[in-house]
C-alpha positions as CSV (number, residue, x, y, z in Angstrom):
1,X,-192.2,-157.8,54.5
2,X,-188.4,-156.6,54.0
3,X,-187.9,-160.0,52.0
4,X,-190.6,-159.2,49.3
5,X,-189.2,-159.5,45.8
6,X,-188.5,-156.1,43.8
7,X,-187.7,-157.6,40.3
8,X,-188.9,-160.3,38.0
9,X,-185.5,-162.7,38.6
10,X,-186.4,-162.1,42.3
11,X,-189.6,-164.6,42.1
12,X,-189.1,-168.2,43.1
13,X,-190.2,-170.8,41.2
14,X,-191.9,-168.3,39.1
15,X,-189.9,-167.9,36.1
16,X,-192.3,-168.9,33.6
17,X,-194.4,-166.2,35.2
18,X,-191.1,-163.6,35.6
19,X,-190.3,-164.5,31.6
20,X,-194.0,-163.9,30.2
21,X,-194.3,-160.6,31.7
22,X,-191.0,-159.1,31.5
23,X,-191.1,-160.1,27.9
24,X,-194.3,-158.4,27.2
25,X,-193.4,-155.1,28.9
26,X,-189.7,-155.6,27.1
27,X,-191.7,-156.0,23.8
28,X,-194.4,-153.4,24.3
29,X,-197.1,-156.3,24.0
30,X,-198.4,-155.6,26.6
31,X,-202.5,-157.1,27.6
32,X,-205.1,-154.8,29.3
33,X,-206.1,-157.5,31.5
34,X,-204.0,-160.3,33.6
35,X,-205.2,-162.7,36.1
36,X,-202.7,-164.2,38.4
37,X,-204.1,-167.7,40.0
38,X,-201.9,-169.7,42.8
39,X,-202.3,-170.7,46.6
40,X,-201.8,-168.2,49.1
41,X,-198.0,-166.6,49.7
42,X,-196.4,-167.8,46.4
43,X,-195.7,-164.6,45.0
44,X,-198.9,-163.1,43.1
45,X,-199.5,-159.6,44.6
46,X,-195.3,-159.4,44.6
47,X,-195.4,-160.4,41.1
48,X,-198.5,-157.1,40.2
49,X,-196.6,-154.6,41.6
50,X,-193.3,-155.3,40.0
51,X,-195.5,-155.6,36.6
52,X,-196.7,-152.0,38.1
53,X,-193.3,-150.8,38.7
54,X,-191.8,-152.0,35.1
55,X,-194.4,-150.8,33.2
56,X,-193.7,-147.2,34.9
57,X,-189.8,-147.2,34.9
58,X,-187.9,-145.1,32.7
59,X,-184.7,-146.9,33.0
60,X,-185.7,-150.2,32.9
61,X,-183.5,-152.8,31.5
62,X,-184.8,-155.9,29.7
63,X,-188.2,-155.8,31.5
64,X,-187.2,-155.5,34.5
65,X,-187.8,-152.4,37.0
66,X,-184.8,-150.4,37.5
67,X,-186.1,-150.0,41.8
68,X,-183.8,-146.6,42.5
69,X,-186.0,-144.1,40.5
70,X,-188.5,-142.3,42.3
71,X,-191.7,-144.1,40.7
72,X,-190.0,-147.5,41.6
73,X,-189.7,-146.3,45.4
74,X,-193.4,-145.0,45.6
75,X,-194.8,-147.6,44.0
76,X,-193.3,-149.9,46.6
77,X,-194.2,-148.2,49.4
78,X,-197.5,-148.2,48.2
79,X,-197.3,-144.5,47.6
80,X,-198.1,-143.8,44.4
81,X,-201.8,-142.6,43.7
82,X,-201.4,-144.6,40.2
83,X,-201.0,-148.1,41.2
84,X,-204.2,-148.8,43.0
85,X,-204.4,-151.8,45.2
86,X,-207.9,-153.4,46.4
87,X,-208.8,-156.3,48.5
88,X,-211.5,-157.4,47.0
89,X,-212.8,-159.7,50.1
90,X,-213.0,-156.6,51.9
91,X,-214.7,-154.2,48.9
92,X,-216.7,-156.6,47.3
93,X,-219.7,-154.7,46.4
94,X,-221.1,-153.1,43.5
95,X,-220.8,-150.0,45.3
96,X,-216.8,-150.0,45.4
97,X,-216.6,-151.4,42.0
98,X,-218.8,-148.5,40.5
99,X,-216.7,-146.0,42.2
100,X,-213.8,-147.8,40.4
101,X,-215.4,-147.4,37.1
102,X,-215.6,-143.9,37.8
103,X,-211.8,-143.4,38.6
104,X,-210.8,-145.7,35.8
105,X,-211.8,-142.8,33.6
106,X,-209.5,-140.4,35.7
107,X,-206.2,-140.1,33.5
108,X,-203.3,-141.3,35.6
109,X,-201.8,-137.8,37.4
110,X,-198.0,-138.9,37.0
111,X,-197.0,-141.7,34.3
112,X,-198.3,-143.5,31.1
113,X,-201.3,-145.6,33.2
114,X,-203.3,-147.0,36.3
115,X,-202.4,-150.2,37.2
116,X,-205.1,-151.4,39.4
117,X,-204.2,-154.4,41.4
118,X,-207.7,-156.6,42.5
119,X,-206.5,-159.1,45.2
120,X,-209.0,-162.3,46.4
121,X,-211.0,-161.1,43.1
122,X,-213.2,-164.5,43.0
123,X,-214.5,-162.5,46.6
124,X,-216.6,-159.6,44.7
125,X,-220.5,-160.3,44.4
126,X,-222.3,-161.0,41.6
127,X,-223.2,-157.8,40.9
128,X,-219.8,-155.8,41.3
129,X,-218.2,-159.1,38.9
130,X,-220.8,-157.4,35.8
131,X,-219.5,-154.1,36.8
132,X,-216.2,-155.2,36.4
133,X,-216.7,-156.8,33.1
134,X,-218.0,-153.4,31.8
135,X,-214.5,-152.0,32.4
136,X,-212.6,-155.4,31.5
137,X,-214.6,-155.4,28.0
138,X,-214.1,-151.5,26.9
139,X,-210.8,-150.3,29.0
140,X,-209.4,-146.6,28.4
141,X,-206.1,-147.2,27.2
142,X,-204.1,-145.6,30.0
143,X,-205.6,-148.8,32.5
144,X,-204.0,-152.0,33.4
145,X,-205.8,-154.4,35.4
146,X,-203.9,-157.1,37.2
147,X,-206.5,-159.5,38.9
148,X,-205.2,-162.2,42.0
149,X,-207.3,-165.5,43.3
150,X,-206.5,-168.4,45.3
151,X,-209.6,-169.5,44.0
152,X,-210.0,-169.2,39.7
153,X,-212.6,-171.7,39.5
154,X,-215.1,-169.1,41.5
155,X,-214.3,-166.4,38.4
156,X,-217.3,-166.1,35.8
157,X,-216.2,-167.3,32.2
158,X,-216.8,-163.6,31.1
159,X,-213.9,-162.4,33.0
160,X,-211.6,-165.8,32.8
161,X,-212.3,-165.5,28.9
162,X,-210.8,-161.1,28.6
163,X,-207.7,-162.0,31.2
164,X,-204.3,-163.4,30.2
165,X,-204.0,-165.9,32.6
166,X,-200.6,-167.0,34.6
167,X,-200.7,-169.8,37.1
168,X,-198.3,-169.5,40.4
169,X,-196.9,-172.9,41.6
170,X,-196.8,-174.0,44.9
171,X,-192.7,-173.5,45.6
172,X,-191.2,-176.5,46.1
173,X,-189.3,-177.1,49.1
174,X,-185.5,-177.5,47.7
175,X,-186.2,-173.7,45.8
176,X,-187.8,-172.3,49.2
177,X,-184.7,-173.3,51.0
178,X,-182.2,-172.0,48.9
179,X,-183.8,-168.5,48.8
180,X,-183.8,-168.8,52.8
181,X,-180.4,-169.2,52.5
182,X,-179.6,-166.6,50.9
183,X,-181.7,-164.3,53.2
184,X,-179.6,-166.0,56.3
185,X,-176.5,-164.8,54.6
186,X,-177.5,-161.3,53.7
187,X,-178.5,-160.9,57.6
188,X,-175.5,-162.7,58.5
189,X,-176.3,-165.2,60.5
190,X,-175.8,-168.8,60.8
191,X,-178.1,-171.5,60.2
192,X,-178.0,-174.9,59.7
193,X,-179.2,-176.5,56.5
194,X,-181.3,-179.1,58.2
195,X,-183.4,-176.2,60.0
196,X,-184.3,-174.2,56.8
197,X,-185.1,-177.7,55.3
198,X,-187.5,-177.9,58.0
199,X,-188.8,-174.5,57.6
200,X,-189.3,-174.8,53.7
201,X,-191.3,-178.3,54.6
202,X,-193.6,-176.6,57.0
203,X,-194.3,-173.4,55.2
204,X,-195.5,-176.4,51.9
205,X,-195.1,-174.2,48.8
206,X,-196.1,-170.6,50.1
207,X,-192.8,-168.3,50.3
208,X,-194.3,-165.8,52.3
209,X,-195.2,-168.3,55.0
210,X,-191.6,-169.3,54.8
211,X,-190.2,-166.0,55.0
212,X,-192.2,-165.1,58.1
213,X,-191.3,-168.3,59.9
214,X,-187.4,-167.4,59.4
215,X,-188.3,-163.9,60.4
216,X,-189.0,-165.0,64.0
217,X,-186.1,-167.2,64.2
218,X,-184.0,-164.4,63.1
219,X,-185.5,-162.4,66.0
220,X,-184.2,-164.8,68.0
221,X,-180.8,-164.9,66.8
222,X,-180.5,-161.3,66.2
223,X,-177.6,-161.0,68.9
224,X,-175.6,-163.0,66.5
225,X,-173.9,-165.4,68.6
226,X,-176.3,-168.4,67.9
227,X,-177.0,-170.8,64.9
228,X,-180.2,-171.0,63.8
229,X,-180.8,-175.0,64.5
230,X,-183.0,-177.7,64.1
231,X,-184.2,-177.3,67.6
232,X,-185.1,-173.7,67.4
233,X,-187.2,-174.5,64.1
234,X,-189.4,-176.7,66.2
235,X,-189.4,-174.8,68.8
236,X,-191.0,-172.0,67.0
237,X,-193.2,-173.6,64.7
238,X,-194.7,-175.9,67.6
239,X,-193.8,-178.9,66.2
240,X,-192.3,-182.0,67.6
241,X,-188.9,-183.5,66.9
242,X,-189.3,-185.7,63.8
243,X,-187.8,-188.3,66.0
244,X,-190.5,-188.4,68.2
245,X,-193.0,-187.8,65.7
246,X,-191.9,-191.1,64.2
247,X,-192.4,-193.1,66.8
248,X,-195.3,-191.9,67.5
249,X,-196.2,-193.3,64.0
250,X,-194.4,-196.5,64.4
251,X,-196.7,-196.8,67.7
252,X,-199.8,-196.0,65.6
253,X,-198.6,-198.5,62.7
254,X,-198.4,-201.6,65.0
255,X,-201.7,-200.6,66.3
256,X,-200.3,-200.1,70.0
257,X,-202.4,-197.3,71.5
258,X,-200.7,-196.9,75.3
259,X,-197.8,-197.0,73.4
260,X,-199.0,-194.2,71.0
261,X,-200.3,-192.0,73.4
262,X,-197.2,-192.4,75.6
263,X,-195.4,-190.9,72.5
264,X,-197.6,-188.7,71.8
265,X,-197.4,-186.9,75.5
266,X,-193.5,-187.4,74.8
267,X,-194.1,-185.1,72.2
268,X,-196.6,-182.3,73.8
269,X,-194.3,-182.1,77.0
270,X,-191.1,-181.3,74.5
271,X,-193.1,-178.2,73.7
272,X,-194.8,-178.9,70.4
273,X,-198.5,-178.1,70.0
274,X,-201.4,-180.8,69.5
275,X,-201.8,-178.9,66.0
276,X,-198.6,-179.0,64.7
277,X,-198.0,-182.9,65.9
278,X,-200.9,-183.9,63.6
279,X,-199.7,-182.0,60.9
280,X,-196.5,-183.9,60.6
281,X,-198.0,-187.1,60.9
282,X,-200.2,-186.2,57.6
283,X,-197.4,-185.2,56.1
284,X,-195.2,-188.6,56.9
285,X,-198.3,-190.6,56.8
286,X,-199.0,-189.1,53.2
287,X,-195.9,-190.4,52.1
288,X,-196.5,-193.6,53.5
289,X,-199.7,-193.1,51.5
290,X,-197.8,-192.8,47.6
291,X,-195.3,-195.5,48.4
292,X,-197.7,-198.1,49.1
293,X,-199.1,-197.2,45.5
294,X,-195.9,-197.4,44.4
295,X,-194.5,-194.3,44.0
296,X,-190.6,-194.0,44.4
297,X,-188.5,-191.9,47.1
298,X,-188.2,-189.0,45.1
299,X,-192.1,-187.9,45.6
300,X,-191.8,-187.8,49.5
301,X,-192.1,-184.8,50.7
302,X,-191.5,-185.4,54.4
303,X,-187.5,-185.5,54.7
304,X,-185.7,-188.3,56.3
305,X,-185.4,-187.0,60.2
306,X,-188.3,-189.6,60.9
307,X,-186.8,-192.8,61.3
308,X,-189.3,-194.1,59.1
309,X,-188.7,-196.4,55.9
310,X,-191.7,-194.7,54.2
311,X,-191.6,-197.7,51.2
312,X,-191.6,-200.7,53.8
313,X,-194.0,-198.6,56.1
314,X,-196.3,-197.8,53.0
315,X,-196.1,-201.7,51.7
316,X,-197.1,-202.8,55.0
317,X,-200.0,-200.2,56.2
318,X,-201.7,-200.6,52.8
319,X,-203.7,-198.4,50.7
320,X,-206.9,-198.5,52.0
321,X,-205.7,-198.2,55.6
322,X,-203.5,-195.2,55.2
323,X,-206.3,-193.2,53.3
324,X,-208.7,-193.9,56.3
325,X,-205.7,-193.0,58.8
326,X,-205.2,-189.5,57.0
327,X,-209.0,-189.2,57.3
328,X,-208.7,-189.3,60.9
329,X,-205.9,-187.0,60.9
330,X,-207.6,-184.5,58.9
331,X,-211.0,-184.7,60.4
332,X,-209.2,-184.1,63.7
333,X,-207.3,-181.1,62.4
334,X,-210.7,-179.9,61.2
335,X,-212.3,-180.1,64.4
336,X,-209.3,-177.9,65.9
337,X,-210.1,-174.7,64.4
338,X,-213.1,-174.9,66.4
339,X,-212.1,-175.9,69.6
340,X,-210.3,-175.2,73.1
341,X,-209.3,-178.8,73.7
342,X,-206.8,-179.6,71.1
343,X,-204.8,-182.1,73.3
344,X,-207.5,-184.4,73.7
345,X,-208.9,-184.4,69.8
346,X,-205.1,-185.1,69.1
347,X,-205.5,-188.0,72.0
348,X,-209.0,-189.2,70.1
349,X,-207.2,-189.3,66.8
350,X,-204.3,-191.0,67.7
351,X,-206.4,-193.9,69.6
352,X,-208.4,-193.8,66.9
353,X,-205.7,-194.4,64.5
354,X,-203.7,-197.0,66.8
355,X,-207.3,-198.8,67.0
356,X,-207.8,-198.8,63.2
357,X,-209.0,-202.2,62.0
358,X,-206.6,-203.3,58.7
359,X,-208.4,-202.3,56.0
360,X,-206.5,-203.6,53.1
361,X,-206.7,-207.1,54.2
362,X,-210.4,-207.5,55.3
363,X,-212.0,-209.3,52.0
């Protein structure tokens, strides 16, 4: 999208990341081989072609692309024919990766090398992975090969062991909302801090996600006379108020099922989808889940718009009962992706939950 970073400083929550490789391009050390590993939308295809651009930019300053000269521009348009990108869950046969072997010996037509950038690489087959390590273990000089997984424990050892290897964190919420707010102000519209809270919640660690949620809110508020608010947030993203959504959980909690279901229904008819309603109670119910372990406020995750005291809550649910209550939850989320009746598995899962025996003080 429009909001993709261009430059190392432009990552968030990546700096360790941003510093490594600016500093080896800066320094000339640069490795024939880097593997970027992270969950989906934090940055790690953004992140190769910036590499791509600053390795090929004459007027780069301190490692960092300088984005205005013409090799900047093409490479992020995806223009130039010396940056190659492939998707390796789409080409990920021994067929595709020999033809690559083939151009890797091809020098590059307009700079100093080919960057090829292998996304989903834990996709290719076994077959095309020994291909691969053939060029990994011998490379011309003139190729750079950035590899990207969600998934690095799926890589053979042979390939983890010739990579440098940079992890991507999931982006935590505060830095994910502070980069939305600067996006808001570059657009120039209005938007209330509590609804790009909520955004940066939802989209849990992946800026991209983030980014396209605001994208259709903006869309919405293009004529410029509105505030982006809480309200539209949910509205959106199908979710429930948090309000609701707590008492739905307070319902639950003191094992009341008309009452639960009458919340519930409260929260469907207000426009949120069965989906989204049991994702937030995961998400309040997992902090219910590391207070009653102990755990202080400052590793919940779920805001405050609730109404719940997540410590007392925790304390009184108990261990054992929450982990079988986010069970439920997830098992029900789990059957959605498969079916057409998503109301009534949410309606199954919350009488289930509200019918829960108490677990923690069985013995």
């Amino acid at each position: 999208g429009r909001y993709r970073p261009q430059r190392f400083a432009d990552l968030v929550g990546q700096e360790h990341v941003a510093r490594g490789l600016a500093g080896a391009i800066e320094s000339g050390r640069i490795g024939h081989a880097y593997l970027f590993t992270g969950a989906r939308g934090v940055g790690k295809t953004s992140a190769a072609r910036i590499y791509a651009k600053a390795l090929e930019c004459a007027a780069r300053q301190e490692g960092e692309p300088c984005n205005t000269c013409s090799r900047c521009q093409a490479i992020a348009s995806g223009q130039d024919v010396d940056v190659i990108e492939v998707d390796a869950a789409s080409n990920r046969g021994i067929d595709e990766i020999r033809q690559l072997r083939q151009n890797v010996a091809v020098r590059p037509a307009g700079g100093h090398y080919k960057t090829y950038i292998i996304d989903e690489v834990h996709m290719l087959t076994r077959e095309a992975f020994n291909a691969l390590l053939k060029t990994l273990e011998e490379p011309p000089s003139h190729v750079k090969f950035v590899l990207c997984t969600t998934e690095p424990e799926k890589l053979p050892i042979t390939i983890l062991s010739r990579c440098q290897r940079f992890d991507f964190q999931s982006v935590d919420a505060p830095a994910i909302t502070r980069r939305l707010a600067q996006i808001v102000e570059a657009e120039g519209v209005q938007a209330s801090p509590e609804a790009l809270g909520m955004i940066a919640r939802r989209a849990a660690g992946s800026m991209r996600d983030s980014q396209s949620l605001l994208e259709q809110l903006l869309g919405l508020a293009a004529d410029g006379s509105t505030t982006i608010s809480v309200d539209d947030v949910q509205a959106v993203i199908g979710i429930g108020s948090e309000e609701k959504i707590g008492r739905l959980i307070q319902a639950v909690v003191d094992r009341d099922a008309q009452r639960a279901l009458a919340a519930l229904d409260d929260a469907l008819s207000g426009g949120a989808d069965a989906g989204g309603v049991l994702e937030q109670m995961l998400a309040a119910l997992r902090d219910c889940l590391v207070a009653s372990v102990g755990c202080g406020p400052e590793a919940f995750l779920a805001g405050d718009g609730y109404g719940i005291d997540f410590t007392a809550t925790g304390k009184a649910a108990g261990t054992e009962t929450l982990l079988a209550m986010l069970q439920i939850i997830d098992h029900g989320l789990a059957r959605m992706r498969q079916s057409t009746h998503a109301t009534v598995l949410a309606e199954m899962a919350v009488v289930r939950l509200a019918g829960l025996e108490d677990l923690d003080n069985l013995n």
